[in-house]
GUNUTI-851265 format. One line per 5 residues: number of its first residue (from 1); their letters; for each residue x, y, z of C-alpha. Coordinates in nm, 2 decimals, always signed. Layout:
BEGIN
NUM) a) X Y Z ~ ...
This chain:
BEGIN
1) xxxxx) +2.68 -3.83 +8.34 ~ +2.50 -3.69 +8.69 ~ +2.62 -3.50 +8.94 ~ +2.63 -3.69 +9.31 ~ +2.39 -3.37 +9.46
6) xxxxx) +2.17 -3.40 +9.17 ~ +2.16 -3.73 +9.02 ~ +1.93 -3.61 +8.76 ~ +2.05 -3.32 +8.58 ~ +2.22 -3.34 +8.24
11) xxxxx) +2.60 -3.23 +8.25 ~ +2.70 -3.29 +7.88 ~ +2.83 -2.94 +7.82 ~ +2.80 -2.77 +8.16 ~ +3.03 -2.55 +8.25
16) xxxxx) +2.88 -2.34 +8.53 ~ +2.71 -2.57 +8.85 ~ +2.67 -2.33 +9.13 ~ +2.40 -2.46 +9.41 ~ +2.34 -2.34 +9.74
21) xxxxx) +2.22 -2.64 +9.86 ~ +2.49 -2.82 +9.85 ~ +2.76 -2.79 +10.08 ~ +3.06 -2.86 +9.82 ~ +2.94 -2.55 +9.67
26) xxxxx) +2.86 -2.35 +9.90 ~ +2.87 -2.47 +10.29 ~ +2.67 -2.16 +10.42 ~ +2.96 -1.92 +10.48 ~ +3.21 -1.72 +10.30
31) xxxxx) +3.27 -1.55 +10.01 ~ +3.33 -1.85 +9.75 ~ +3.08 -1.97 +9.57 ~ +3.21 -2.31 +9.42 ~ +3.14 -2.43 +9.06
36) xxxxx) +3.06 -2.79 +9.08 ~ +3.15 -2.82 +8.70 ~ +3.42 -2.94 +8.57 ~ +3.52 -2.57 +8.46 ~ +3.63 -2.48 +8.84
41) xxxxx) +3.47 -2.13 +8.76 ~ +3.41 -2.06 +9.11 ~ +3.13 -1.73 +9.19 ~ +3.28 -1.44 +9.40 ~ +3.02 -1.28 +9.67
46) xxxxx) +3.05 -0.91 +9.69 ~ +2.89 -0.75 +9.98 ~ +2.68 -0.91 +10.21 ~ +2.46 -1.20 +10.02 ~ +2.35 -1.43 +10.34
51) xxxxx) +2.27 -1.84 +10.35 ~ +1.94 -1.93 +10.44 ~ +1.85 -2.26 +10.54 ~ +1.53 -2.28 +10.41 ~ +1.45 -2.50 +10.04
56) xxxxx) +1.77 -2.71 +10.13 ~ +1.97 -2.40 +10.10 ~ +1.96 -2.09 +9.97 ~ +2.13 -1.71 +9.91 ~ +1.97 -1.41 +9.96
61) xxxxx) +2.09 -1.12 +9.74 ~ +1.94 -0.85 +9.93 ~ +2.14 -0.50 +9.89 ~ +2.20 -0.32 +9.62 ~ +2.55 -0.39 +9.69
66) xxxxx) +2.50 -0.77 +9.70 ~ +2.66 -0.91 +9.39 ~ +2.85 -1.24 +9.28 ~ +3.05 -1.29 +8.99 ~ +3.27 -1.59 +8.86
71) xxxxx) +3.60 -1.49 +8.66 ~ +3.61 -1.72 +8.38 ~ +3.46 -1.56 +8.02 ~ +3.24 -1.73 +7.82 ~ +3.54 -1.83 +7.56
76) xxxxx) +3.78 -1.95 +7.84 ~ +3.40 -2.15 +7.91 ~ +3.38 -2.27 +7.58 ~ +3.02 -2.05 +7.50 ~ +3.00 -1.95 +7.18
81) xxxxx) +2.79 -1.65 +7.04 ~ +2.58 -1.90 +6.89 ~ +2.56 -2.21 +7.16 ~ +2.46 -2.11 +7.51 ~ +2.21 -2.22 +7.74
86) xxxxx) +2.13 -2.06 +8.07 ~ +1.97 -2.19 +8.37 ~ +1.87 -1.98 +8.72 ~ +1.62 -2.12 +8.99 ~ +1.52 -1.79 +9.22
91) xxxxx) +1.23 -1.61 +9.46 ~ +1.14 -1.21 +9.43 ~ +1.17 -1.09 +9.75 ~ +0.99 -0.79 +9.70 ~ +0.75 -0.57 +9.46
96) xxxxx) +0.85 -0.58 +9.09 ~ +0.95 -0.20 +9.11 ~ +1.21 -0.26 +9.31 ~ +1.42 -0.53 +9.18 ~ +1.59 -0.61 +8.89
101) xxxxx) +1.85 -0.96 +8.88 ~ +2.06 -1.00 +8.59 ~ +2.24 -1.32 +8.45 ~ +2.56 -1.21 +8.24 ~ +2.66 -0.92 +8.44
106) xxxxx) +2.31 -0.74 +8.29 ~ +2.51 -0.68 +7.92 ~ +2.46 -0.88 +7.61 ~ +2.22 -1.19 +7.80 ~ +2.04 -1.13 +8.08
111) xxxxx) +1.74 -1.25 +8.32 ~ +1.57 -0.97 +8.49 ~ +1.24 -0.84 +8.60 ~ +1.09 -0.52 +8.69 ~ +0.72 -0.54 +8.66
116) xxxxx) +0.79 -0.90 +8.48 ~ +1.06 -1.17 +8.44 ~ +1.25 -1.11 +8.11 ~ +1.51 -1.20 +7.91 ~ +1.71 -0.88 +7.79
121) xxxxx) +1.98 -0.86 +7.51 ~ +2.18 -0.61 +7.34 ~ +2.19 -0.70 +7.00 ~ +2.49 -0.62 +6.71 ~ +2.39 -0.29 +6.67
126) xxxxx) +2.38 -0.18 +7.05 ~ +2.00 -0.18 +7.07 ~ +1.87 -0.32 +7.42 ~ +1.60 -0.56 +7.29 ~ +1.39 -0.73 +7.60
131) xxxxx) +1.31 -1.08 +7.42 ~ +1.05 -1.24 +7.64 ~ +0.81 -1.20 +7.95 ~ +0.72 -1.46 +8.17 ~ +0.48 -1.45 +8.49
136) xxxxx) +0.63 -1.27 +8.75 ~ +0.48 -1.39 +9.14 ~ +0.72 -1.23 +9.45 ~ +0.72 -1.48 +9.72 ~ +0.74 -1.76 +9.50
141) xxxxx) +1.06 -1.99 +9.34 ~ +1.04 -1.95 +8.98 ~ +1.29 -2.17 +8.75 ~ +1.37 -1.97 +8.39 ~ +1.59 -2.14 +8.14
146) xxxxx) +1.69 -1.97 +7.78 ~ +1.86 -2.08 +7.52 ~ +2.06 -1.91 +7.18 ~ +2.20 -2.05 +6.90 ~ +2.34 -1.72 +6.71
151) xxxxx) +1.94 -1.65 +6.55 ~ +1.69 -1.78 +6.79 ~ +1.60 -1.74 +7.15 ~ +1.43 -1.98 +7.35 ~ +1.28 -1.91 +7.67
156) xxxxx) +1.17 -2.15 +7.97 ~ +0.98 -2.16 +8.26 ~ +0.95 -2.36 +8.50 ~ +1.03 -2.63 +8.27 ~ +0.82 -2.54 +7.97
161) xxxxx) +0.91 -2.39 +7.61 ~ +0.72 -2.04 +7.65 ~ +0.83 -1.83 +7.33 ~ +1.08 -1.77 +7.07 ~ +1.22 -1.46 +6.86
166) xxxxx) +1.47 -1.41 +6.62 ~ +1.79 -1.14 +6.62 ~ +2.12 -1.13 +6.68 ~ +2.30 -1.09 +6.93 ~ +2.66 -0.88 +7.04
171) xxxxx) +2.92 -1.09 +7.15 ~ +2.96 -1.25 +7.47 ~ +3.28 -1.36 +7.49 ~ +3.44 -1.13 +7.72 ~ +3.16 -1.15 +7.97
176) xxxxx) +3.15 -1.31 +8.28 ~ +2.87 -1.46 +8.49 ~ +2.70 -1.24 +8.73 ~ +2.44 -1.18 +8.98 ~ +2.45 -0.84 +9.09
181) xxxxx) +2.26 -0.55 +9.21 ~ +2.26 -0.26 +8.93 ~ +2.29 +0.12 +9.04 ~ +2.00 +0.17 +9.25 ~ +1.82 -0.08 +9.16
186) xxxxx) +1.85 -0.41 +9.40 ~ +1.84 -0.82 +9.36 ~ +1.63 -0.88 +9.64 ~ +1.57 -1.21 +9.56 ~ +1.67 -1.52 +9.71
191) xxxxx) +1.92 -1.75 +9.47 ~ +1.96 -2.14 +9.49 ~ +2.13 -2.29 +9.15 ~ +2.27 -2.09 +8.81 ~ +2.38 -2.32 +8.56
196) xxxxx) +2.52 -2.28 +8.24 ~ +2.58 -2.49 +7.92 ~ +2.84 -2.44 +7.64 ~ +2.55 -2.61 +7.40 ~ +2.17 -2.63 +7.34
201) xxxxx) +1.98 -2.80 +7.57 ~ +1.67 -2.99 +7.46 ~ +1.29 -2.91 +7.56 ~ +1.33 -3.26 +7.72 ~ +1.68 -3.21 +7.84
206) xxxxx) +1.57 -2.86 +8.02 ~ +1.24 -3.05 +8.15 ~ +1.49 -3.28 +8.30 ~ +1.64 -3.07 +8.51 ~ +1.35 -2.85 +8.64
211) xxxxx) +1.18 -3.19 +8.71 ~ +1.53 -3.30 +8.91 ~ +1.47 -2.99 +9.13 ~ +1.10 -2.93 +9.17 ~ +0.97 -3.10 +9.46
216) xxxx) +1.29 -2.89 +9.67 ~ +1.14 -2.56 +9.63 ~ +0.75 -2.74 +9.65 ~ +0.69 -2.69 +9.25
């Protein structure tokens, strides 16, 4: 099963497709951001994230009140606290000190970076645990992918299996999906496609789709 915009991706268990690039998503105004899944769990832009046609299309989140969330939870999703995978293809706009981007409304599951791309987590017993760095290059499109099945995190970039740990995590089932600015702190970072997946994706199946993207943002 494909999507007609991206033939190549896998969409066995997707249930968020958001992609700036294509115009039944997003068609370079407004404040919808449409879910090309089957889920219809359409994104929400909150002040003033802007297209730019550059890289097929793309948004840029660049205020610290520029922010987009969808308004389906992971259990009206079907994403379990032990089957999730997450998918985000971005660019750092600026230095590392001044940005931080969050997946999962920065609680519970998050990709961020400050000096360093990283997966974040708050685990059972409150504790903010940051799982995994990755390199971190402003100016340039980076694709991270992560994946949880209730003990182990996997982390991805640009199409490669990085690193693993172990813990476990607090619930996500009353979150949402989010990109957002956080306090002070802004996105400032240009968005093209968040995905996410009410299953584990395969080091072949996550290969998959960075390779199905790649050669749009020149990787």
């Amino acid at each position: 099963m494909s999507l007609n915009h991206s033939p190549k991706i896998v969409t066995d268990g997707l249930v968020l497709c958001l992609d700036a690039g294509d115009p039944k998503s997003y068609n370079g105004s407004g404040t919808t951001w449409f879910d090309r899944s089957t889920t219809l769990n359409n994104g929400s832009l909150d002040g003033s994230p802007t297209f730019v046609n550059e890289n097929g299309g793309v948004l840029n989140f660049a205020s610290h009140s520029d922010a987009m969330y969808t308004s389906k939870t992971a259990a009206e999703l079907g994403i379990t606290d032990n089957n999730v995978t997450l998918e985000i293809m971005f660019k750092k706009a600026i230095a590392p000190a001044q940005s931080n981007q969050g997946f999962f409304g920065f609680q519970n599951f998050n990709f961020k970076n400050t000096s360093n791309f990283f997966v974040s987590s708050v685990t059972s017993t409150n504790t903010v645990s940051n799982r995994t760095i990755t390199p971190n290059i402003e100016g340039a499109w980076v694709s991270l992918a992560a994946t949880y099945d209730g003990v182990t995190l996997k982390v991805y970039h640009n199409g490669e299996y990085k690193a693993q740990s172990n813990f476990t995590m607090k619930t996500i089932q009353n979150d949402t999906l989010s990109i957002t600015g956080y306090g002070y702190y802004k996105p400032d970072a240009y968005y093209s496609t968040c995905r996410a997946y009410s299953r584990l994706l395969s080091d072949e199946e996550l290969k998959e789709n960075y390779n199905a993207r790649k050669s749009r943002f020149k990787l």
